[in-house]
N, C-alpha and C positions, 0 to 999 in steps of 0.2 A: 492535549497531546503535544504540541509547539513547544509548552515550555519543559515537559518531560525529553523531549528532542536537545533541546539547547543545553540544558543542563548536560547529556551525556550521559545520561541512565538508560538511556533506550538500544538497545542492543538487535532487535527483530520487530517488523513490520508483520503483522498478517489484515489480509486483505478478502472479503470473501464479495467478487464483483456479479451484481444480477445482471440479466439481461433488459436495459430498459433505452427507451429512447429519450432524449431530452435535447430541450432547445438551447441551453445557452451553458460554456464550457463550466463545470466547477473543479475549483483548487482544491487540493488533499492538503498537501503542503502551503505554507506561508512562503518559504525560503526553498532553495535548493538544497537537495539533500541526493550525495550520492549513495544510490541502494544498487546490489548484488541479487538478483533473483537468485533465489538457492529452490524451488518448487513452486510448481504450477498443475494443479489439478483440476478435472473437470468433472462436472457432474452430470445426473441424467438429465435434471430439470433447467439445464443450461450455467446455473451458477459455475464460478470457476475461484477456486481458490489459489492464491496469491501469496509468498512467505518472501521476503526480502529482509538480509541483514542490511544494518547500516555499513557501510565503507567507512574508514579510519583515512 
């Protein structure tokens, strides 16, 4: 995904987040990357889905 990012092919993120707990932070991204939430949906079983364009 990184280097489909760098490149500039990547136009939209989706992200589908569970509910879980964990101990120690993990990184999506390598680098900073400004995203635009454009939808955020939730489900019954707690998942929530996540749609972020990239910003230019």
């Amino acid at each position: 995904m990184h280097s489909l990012l760098v490149a500039g092919v990547v136009d939209e993120v989706q992200m589908r987040v569970c509910p879980a707990s964990r101990s120690k932070e993990t990184r999506i991204f390598e680098d900073q990357r400004e995203l635009k939430l454009v939808e955020a949906a939730s489900f019954e079983n707690g998942v929530v889905l996540l749609r972020y364009e990239i910003a230019n």
